[in-house]
N, C-alpha and C positions, 0 to 999 in steps of 0.2 A: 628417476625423475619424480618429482614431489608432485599430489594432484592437489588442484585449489580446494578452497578449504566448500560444506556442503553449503548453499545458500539458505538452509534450513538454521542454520548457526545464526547467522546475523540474525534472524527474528524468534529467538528464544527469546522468553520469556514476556511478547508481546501476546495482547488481546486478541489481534485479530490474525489469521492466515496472510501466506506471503501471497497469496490470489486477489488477495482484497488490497494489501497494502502499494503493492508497485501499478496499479489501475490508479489509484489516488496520486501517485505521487506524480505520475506521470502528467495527469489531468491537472493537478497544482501548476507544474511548472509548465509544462507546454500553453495553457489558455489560462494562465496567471488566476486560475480561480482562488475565493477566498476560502479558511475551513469551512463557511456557512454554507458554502454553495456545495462543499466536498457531502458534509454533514446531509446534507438536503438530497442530493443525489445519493447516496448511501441509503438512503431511507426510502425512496422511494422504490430501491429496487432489495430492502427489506431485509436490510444488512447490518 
């Protein structure tokens, strides 16, 4: 049986950790925020 591939893969070669990245994306799409608002809250919590 083949195992899926690690989820570390898909975020090679990105800036930020995959801790940081799937909080945002979620929060994009679930309360349709804008990058500014992503951008804004990112910083606040000093990211």
């Amino acid at each position: 049986m083949t195992r899926p591939p690690a989820r570390d893969a898909m975020y090679r070669g990105r800036v930020f950790d995959a801790e940081i990245i799937e909080p945002c994306m979620r929060w994009y799409i679930t309360y349709r925020l804008s990058y500014r608002d992503l951008v804004a809250m990112m910083a606040e919590r000093g990211v």
